[in-house]
N, C-alpha and C positions, 0 to 999 in steps of 0.2 A: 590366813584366818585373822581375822580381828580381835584385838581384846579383848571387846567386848565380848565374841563367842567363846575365846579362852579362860575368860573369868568366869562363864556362865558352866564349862565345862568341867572345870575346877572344881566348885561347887558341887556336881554331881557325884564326879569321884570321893569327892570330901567326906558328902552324905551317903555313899556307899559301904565308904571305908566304916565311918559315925555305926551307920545301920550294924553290918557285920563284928563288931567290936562288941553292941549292944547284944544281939544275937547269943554270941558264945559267953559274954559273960549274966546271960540269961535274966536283965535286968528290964523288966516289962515299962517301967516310964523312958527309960534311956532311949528303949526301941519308939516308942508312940512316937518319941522326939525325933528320932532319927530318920523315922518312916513320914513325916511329916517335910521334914527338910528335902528327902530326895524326891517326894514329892513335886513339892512348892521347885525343888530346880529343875525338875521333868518339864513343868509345865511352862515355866520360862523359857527352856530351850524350844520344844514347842512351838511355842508362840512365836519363838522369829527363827525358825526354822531351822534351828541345829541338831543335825544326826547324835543322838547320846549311845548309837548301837554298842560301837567300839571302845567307848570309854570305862577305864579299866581302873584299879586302883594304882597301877604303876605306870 
């Protein structure tokens, strides 16, 4: 896997973890922020075609 796919991966989990954190500490801007990020990595990986199925926070 390339770096590049690896950094773009990271990222996901990053904004996963971000999302879920927001979630439980039921903070409505943190979440917009966080849903926003895993977003914007979704669609990066996406774009140059990397699988995010499997990508997990650990």
């Amino acid at each position: 896997m390339s770096t590049f796919a690896e950094a773009v991966l990271e990222r996901v989990r990053a904004a996963r973890v971000r999302l879920e954190a927001a979630h439980a500490a039921e903070d409505a801007f943190e979440t917009a922020l966080a849903e926003d990020e895993l977003e914007d990595a979704l669609r990066l990986a996406r774009k140059h075609g990397i699988c995010t199925e499997e990508v997990t926070d650990g």
